[in-house]
C-alpha positions in Angstrom: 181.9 209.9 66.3 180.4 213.3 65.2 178.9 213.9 68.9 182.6 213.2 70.2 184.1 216.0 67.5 181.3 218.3 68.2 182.2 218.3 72.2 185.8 218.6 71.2 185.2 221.4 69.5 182.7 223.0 71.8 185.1 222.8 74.2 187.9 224.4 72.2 185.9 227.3 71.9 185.3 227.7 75.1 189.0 227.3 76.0 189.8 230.2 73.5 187.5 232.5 74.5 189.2 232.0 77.9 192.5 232.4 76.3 191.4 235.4 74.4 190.1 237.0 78.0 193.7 236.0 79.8 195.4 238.1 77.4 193.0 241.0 77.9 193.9 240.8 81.0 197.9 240.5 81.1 198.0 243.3 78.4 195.5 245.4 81.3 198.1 244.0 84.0 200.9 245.9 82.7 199.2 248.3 80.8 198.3 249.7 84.8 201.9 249.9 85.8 202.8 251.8 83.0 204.7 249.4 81.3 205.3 250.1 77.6 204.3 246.7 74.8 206.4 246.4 72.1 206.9 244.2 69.0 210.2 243.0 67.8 211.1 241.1 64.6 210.2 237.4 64.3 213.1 237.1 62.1 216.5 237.6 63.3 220.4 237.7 61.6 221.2 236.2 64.7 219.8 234.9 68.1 221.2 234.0 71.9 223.1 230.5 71.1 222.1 228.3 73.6 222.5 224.3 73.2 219.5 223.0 74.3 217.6 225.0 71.7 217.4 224.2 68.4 216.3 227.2 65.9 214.5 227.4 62.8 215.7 229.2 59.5 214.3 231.6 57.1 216.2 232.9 54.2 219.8 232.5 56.1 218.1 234.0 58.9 216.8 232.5 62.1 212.7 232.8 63.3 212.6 234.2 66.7 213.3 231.7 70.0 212.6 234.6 72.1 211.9 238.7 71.7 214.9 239.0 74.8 217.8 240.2 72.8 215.7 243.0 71.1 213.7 243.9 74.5 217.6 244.4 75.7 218.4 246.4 73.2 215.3 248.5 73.8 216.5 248.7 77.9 220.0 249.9 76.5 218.6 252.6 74.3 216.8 254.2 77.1 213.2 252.4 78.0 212.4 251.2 81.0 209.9 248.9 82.0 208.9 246.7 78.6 206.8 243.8 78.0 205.6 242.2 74.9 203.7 239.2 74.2 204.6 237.2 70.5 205.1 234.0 68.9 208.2 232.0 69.2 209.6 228.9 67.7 211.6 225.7 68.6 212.7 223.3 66.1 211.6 219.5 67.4 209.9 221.0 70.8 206.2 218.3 70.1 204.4 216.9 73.2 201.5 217.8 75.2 203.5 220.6 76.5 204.8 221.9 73.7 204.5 223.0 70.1 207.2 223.9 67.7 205.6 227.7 67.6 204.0 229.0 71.4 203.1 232.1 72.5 205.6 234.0 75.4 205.1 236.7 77.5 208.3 238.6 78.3 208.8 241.4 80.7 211.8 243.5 81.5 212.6 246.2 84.3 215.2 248.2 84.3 216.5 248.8 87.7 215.3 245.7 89.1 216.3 242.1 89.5 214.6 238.1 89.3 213.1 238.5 92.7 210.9 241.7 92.1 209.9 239.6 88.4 208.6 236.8 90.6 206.6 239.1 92.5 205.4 240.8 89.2 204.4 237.0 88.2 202.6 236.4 91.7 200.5 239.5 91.4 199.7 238.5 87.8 198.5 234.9 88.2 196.4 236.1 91.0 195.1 238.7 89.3 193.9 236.7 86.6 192.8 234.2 88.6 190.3 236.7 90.4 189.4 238.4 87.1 188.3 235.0 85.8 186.2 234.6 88.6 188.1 231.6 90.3 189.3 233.6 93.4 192.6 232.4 95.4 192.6 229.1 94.1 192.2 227.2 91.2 191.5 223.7 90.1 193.9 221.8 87.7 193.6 218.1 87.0 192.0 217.1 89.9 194.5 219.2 92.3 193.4 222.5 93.6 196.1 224.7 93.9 196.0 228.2 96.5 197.4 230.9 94.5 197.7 232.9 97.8 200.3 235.3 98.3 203.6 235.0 99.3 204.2 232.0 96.7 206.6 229.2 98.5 210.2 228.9 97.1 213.5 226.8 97.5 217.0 227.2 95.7 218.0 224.8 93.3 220.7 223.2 96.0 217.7 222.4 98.2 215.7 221.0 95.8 218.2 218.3 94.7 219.1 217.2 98.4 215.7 217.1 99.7 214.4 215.4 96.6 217.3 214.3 93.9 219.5 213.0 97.2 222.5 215.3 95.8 223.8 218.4 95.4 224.5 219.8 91.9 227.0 222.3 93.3 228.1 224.8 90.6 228.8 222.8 87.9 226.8 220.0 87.7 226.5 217.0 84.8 223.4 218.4 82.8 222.4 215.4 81.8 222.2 214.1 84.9 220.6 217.7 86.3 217.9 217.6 83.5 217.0 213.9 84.0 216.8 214.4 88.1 214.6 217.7 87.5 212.4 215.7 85.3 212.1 212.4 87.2 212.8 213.3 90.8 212.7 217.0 91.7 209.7 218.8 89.9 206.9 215.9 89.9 207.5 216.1 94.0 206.6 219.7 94.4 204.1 220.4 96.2 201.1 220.5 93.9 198.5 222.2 96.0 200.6 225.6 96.1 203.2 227.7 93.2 206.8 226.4 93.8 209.3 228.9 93.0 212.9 227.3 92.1 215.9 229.8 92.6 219.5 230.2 92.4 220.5 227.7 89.4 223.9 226.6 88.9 225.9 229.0 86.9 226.7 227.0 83.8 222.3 226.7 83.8 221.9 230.2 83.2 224.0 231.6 80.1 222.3 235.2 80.3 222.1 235.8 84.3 223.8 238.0 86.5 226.2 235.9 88.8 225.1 236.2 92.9 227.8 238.4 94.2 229.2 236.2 97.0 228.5 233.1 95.1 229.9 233.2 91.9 229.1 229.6 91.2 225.2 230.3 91.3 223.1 232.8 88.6 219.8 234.8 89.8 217.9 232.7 87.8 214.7 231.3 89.4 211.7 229.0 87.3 207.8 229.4 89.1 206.4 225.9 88.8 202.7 225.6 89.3 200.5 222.3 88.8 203.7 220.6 87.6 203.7 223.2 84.9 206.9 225.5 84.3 205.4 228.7 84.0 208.4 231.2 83.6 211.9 232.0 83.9 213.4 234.9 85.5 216.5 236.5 85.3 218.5 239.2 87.0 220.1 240.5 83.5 223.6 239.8 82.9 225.2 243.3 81.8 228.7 242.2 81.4 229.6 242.5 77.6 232.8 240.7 78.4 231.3 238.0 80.8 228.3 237.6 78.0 231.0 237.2 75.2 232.5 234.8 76.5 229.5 232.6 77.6 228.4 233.0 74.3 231.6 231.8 72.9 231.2 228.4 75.0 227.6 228.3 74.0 228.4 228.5 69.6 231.1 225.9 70.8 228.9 223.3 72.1 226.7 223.9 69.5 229.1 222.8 66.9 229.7 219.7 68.6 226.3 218.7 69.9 224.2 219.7 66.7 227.4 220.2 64.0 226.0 223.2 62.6 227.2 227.3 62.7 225.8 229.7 65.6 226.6 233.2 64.7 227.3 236.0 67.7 224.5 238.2 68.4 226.9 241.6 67.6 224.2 244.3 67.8 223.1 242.7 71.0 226.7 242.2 72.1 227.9 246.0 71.7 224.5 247.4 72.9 225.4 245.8 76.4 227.6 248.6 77.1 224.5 251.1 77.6 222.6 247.8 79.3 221.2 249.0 82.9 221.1 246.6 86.1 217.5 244.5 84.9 215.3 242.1 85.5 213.6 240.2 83.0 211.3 237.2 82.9 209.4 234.5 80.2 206.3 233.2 80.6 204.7 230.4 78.8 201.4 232.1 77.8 200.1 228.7 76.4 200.5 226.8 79.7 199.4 229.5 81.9 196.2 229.0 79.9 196.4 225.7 80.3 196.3 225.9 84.0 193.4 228.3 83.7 191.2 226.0 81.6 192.4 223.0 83.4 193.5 221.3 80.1 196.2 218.6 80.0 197.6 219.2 77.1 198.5 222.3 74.9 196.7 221.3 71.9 193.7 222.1 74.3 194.2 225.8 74.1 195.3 226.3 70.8 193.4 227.1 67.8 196.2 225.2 65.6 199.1 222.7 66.2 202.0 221.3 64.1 200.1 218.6 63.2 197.0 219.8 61.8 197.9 223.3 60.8 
């Protein structure tokens, strides 16, 4: 038994000293391009309302889901290229993928859109990949995967035909759309190479810019690698109107669903007037280094979880 929690723990180490190097890295990644980091408030009056997540509370106020409404705000009051790496939290998100409080890396450019943030994410990986010594490719349980550039991609329509046998169209049952992602469409990506899922139906993607000629489908794409969702991109919804609204919809459902009070983001809201055309992105710092140290489960790469912290 005490030879079994030694090797755990030597192994730990060796996974956080990885971890430790990863972020050297990223911070170095953007640092390069000139990017400016930031930090913005873990605790918030109010955050995006969105259904599917459940937030915690602090004094009335809410602990931080995601740093994207203050990054925002930074784009609208001038900045350009931001990115920012900080600890989120979930209420009820437990599993060998997740932990009520994670680590995100967010990035934001103003001037650009979801496409150029997947190619930021490609250039990143691989660049951490070489840094750590693994080269084009690396191994993750039992799979290797080539990290070589241009990652492959589909849309989110051809996704569910090829795989689901249906077409989710722009309003798709989400229950049946999560369930089929879950079951049918992601464990059948290819899992030697990146897969990057684009074009999500509109109702998926409360903060993304609608595609011009298809108003039923938001620049939104998701970069899937070693059955692992990595991040989330965005081309920035600027519409104060069109964000009000979806907003509106959003604190409604959330009153039904979880019976409890979402309040609108205001600040956010009114600073979407100076917002610029943007990309922005989230990336799950925790599983990226899980693909790195070719761990199966997030407690792997973390120092502390919910369960023993």
């Amino acid at each position: 038994m005490q030879h079994e929690e030694n090797r755990h723990l030597a192994a730990l180490e060796a996974n956080l000293k990885r971890r430790a190097l990863i972020f050297k890295i990223a911070r170095r990644f953007f640092d390069e391009q000139g990017f400016l980091e930031v930090e913005t408030p873990l605790r918030s009056p109010a955050i995006a309302p969105e259904q599917e997540i459940v937030p915690f509370t602090s004094e009335g106020w809410f602990l931080a889901t995601s740093p994207e409404l203050y990054m925002k705000r930074l784009l609208a009051a001038g900045y350009r290229n931001l990115y920012q790496i900080s600890h989120c939290f979930r209420k009820g998100e437990r599993g060998k993928l997740h932990n009520p409080e994670f680590t995100m890396l967010e990035w934001y450019r103003a001037g650009d859109d979801y496409r150029t943030m997947i190619s930021d994410t490609e250039q990143l990986v691989l660049t951490i990949s070489r840094e750590l010594g693994f080269g084009d490719a690396v191994k993750y349980q039992g799979k290797t995967i080539d990290l070589a550039l241009p990652w492959g991609g589909l849309t989110v329509s051809e996704a569910y035909k090829q795989l689901a046998g249906w077409d989710p169209g722009p309003n798709p049952d989400p229950i049946k759309f999560d369930t089929d992602m879950a079951t049918k469409v992601i464990p059948y990506f290819n899992a030697h190479r990146p897969t990057v899922l684009t074009d999500y139906p509109a109702p998926m993607a409360s903060l993304a810019r609608l595609k011009q000629n298809e108003p039923g489908v938001a620049e939104r794409a998701e970069v899937f690698i070693g059955g692992l969702e990595i991040a989330n991109a965005y081309s920035e919804l600027i519409d104060r109107k069109e964000q009000t609204t979806r907003f509106k919809k959003e604190i409604e459902e959330i009153h039904r669903k979880q019976k409890r009070d979402a309040p609108l983001p205001e600040r956010f809201l009114v600073a979407m007037d100076n917002l610029p055309a943007s990309g922005g992105i989230a990336l799950g710092m925790d599983r990226l280094v899980m693909l790195f140290c070719d761990a199966a489960s997030i407690d792997e790469v973390i120092a502390f979880n919910s369960d023993n912290a």
